[in-house]
Structures are given as structure tokens and as C-alpha cells.
C-alpha positions in Angstrom: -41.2 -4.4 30.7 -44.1 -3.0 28.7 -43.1 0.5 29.6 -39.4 -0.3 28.5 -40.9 -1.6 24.8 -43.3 1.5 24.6 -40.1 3.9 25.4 -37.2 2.2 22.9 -41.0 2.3 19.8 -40.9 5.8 20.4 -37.3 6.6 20.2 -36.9 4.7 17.2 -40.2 6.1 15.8 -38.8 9.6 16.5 -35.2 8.4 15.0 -36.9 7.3 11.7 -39.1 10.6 11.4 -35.7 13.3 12.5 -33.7 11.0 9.5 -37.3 11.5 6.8 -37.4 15.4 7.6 -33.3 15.5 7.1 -33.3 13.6 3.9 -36.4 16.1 2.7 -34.4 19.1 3.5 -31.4 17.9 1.7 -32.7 16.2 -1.2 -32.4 19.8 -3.3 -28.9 20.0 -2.8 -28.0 15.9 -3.0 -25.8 14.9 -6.1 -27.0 11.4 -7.9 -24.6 8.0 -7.8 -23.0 6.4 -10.5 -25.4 3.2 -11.6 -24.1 -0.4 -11.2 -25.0 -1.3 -14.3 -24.1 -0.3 -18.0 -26.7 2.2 -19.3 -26.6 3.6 -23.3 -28.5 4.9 -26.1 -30.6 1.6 -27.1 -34.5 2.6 -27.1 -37.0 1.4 -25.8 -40.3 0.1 -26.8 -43.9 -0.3 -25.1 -46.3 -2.9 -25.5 -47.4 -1.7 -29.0 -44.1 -1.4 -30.5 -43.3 1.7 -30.1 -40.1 4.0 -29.0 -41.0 5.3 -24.9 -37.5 5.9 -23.8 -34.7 6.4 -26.2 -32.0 5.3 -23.6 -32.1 1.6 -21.6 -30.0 -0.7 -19.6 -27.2 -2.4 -21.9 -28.4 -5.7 -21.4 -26.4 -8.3 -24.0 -27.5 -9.5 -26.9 -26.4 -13.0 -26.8 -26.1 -15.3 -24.1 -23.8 -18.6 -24.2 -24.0 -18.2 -27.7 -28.0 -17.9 -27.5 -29.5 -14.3 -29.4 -32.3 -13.0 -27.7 -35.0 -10.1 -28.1 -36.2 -7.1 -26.2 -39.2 -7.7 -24.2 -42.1 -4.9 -24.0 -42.2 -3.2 -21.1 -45.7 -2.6 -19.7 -48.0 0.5 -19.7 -48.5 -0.2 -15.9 -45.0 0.4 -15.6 -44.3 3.6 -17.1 -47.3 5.2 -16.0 -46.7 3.5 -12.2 -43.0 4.4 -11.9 -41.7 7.9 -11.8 -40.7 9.4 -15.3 -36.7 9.0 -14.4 -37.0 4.8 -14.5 -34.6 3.7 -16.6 -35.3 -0.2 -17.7 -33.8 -2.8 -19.6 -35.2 -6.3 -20.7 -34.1 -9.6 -22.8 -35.7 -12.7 -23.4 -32.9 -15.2 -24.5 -34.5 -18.5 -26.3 -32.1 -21.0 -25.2 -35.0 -23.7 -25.8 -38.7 -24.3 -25.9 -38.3 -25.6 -22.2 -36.1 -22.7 -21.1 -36.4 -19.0 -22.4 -35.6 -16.9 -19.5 -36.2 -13.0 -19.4 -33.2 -10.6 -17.8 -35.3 -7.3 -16.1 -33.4 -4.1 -14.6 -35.0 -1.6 -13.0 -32.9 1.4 -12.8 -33.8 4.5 -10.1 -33.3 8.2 -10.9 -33.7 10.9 -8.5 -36.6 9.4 -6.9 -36.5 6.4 -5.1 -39.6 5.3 -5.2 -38.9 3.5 -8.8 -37.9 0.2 -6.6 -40.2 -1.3 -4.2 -40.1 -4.9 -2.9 -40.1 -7.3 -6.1 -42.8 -9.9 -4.5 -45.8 -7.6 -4.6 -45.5 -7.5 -8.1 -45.3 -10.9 -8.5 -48.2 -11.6 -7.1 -50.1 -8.7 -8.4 -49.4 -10.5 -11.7 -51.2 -13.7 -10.4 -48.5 -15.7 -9.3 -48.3 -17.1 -5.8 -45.0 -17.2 -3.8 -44.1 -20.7 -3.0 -40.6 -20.9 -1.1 -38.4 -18.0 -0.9 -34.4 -19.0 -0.2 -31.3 -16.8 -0.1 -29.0 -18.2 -2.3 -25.3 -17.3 -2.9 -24.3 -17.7 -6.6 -20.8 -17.7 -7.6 -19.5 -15.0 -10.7 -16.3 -15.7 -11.9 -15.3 -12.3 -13.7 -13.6 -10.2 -13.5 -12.9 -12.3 -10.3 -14.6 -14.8 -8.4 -16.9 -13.5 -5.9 -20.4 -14.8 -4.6 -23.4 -12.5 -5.7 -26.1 -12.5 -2.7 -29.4 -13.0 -4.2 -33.1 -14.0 -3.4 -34.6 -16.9 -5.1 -38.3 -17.4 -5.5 -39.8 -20.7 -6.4 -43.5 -19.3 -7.9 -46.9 -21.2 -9.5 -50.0 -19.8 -11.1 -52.8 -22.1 -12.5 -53.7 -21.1 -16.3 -56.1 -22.5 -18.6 -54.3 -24.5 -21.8 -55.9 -26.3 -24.8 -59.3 -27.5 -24.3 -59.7 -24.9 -21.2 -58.1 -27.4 -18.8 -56.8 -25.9 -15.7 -52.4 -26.6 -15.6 -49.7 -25.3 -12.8 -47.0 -23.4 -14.6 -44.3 -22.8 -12.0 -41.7 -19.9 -11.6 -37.7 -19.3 -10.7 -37.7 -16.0 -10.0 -34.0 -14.2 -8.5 -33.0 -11.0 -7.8 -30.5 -8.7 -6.3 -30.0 -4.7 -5.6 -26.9 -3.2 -7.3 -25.9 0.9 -6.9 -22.5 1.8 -8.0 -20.6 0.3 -5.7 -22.6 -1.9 -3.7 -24.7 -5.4 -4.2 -27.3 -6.6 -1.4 -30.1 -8.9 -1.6 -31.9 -7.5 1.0 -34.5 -4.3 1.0 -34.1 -3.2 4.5 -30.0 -2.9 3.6 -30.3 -1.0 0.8 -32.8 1.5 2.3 -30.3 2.0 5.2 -27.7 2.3 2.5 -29.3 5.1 1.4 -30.2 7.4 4.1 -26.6 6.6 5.9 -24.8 8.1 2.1 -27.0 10.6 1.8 -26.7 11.7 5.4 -22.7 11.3 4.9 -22.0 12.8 1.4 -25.4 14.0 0.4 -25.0 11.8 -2.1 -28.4 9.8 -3.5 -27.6 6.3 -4.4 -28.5 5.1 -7.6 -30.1 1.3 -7.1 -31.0 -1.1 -9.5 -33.2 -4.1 -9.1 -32.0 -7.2 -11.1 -34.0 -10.0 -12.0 -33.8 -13.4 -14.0 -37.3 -15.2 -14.5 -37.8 -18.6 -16.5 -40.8 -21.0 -15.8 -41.1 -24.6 -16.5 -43.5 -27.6 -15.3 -43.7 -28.8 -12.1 -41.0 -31.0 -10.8 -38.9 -29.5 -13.3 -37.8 -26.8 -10.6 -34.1 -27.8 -9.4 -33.0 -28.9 -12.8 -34.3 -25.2 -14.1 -32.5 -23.4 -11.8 -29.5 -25.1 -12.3 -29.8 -24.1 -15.6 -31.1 -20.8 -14.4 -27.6 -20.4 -12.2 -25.2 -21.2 -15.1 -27.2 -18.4 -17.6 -26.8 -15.7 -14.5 -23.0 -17.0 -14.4 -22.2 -16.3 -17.8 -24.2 -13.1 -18.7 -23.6 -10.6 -15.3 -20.4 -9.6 -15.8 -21.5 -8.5 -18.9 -24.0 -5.4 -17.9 -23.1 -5.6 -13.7 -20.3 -2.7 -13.1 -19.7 -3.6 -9.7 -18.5 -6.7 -8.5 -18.9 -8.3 -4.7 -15.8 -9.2 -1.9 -13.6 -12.0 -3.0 -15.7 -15.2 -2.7 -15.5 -16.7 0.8 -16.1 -13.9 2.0 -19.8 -12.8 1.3 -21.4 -9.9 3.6 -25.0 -8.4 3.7 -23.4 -5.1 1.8 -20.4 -6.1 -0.9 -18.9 -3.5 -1.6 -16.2 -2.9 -4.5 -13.1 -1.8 -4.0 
């Protein structure tokens, strides 16, 4: 039995190396996807204020009637992430209890610009609570149910008088490329070697996110606010849409 495990390791080993060294030989020839998301000439600013990209993600303006402002994006980020990143976030302040920030992360030609959203979570200080697949329902252009990943977060921080307070999370996200949505990393890596191996075509993936924070025991009735904000302001910078809702798969593909 030990010998069977040992044989099917090394044919999948050698399977995942033969696919690397194809995908290396072609990637001077591959052609680049169309993005699922709306991309334009809106700059871009750092953490000092000023201009770093002169194009972003079109992310809206106003919410359910609530304006919002660009949020910096970090120095770690543009010096971590290859030089082809495209991003694009919002804070919308809806309330002093709920101001949640809209992030995309948008790959180029390397694919390296999206890696698995929790290690940056915690590399931020936050620690990963419960983690929950959750189905949320987008109603234009037609209803359909958008796969995503919630994570329920805390971090201890130091308020008035140094006294040590939880601050939780509600942190979701999805993958969107220009014709597909997943909520899953594994899927969207095989996504891409199977179209670049088919069409020679390199998907273009972006990584969505939504992240408010509130008090503790405030969870469920943030992210039911949470759900209602990520209803209404999707179809607003999200080209593709999933399958008809009832009908959810790993991969939703548009039509």
C-alpha cells in the first residue's frame, strides 16, 4: 500500500514539474486575458500622497448613496508585488460603526501579484478566527450567487489610557479573470495552467476583497450589513457575472 502512495507522489510530482517547464517554454509567446473588472485612467496614490500608478481599478465612487475616498496603498505593496499590479481601493463611510474598504488586486503578466489573501492578514497582526464559504446573492445584471470566502478576524490594540481592546474583522473575498469567478486558490491556479496549456492564453485574475471591523459581538449584524454593501456595489466594477443562481459551481463561468 505504501509502495502504491510512493508511486501515484511521483507521478503527480513529475505531472506538476512536465506542466512548470511547459508553461516556462510558452510564457514568451502566451497572449494576456481580458480582466474581470473595469480598469481606467484614475491614479493612484502611495502612502504620502503622492501619484505611483496613473491607471487603477474603477472602483465607484458612491455606494447606496454613501461617497467614499481612495485609500493609500502601501509601500510594502508596490515594492513586494511585481511592477504590472494594477490596484484599486475605497473606503465608503457609511457610519462611525461601519466604514468598509473595497481592495482589488489586479495581475499582469506575472502571476505572482496574487497569493493566498490570509497570509497577509495575519502578517498585518490579525489572527484568523473562523473561515466559512459563503454564497452571496448579486442581483444585476441577473441574479446569480457569487462564491466567496468569509473571514471572521481579531487583533488586540491599545486604546485611550493604553488599555488593551479586541477589535474584530469581516474580511471576504473572491477571484475574478474575464470570464470566470472562484473562491478557491487551488481552482484558479488550475484555471490557469489548463488555458494556458489550451490557448496559450494567460488569465488575468483579480483578487476582490471587502473589509469592515466592528466590536465584538457585533459580528453577524456587520456582515449583514457587510452582504447588502457587496450587493449593491459589484455589479458596478465586476465584468463578469456567475451561472444563474441555483446553480453555483466551483468555476462560474459567463456565458
Amino acid at each position: 500500500m505504501k509502495h502504491s502512495k510512493w508511486i501515484l507522489s511521483g507521478v503527480a510530482l513529475g505531472m506538476i514539474v512536465a506542466t512548470m517547464a511547459y508553461l516556462a517554454r510558452v510564457r514568451g509567446t502566451q497572449r494576456l486575458g481580458d480582466p474581470g473588472v473595469e480598469v481606467g485612467r484614475v491614479p493612484l496614490y502611495g502612502v504620502n500622497g503622492t501619484v505611483v500608478a496613473d491607471h487603477s481599478v474603477l472602483l465607484p465612487k458612491t455606494v447606496m448613496g454613501v461617497e467614499s475616498r481612495p485609500e493609500a496603498v502601501t509601500d510594502v505593496e508596490l515594492n513586494g508585488l511585481p511592477k504590472d499590479t494594477t490596484f484599486g481601493r475605497r473606503r465608503y463611510l457609511v457610519d462611525q460603526d461601519f466604514a468598509p474598504v473595497i481592495g482589488v488586486v489586479l495581475m499582469g503578466l506575472d502571476r505572482t501579484s496574487i497569493h493566498q489573501p490570509q497570509f497577509c492578514l495575519v502578517g498585518q497582526g490579525w489572527t484568523i478566527d473562523q473561515t466559512e464559504n459563503v454564497p452571496l446573492r448579486i442581483d444585476r445584471p441577473a441574479p446569480y450567487d457569487l462564491p466567496a470566502v468569509k473571514l471572521t478576524t481579531s487583533m488586540r490594540v491599545r486604546g485611550a489610557h493604553e488599555q488593551a481592546t479586541i477589535v474584530r474583522g469581516i474580511y471576504v473575498y473572491w477571484f475574478v479573470s474575464g470570464n470566470r469567478i472562484t473562491a478557491d486558490q487551488g481552482t484558479r491556479l488550475w484555471s490557469i495552467a489548463k488555458t494556458m496549456i489550451e490557448k496559450r492564453e494567460l488569465e488575468r485574475w483579480a483578487y476582490i476583497s471587502y473589509f469592515v471591523t466592528c466590536l465584538p459581538g457585533q459580528e453577524d449584524a456587520t456582515f449583514a450589513r457587510l452582504e447588502k454593501f457587496i450587493q449593491s456595489s459589484v455589479p458596478d466594477f465586476q465584468l463578469v457575472t456567475g451561472q444563474p443562481a441555483g446553480r453555483l459551481s466551483p468555476v462560474a463561468a459567463r456565458e
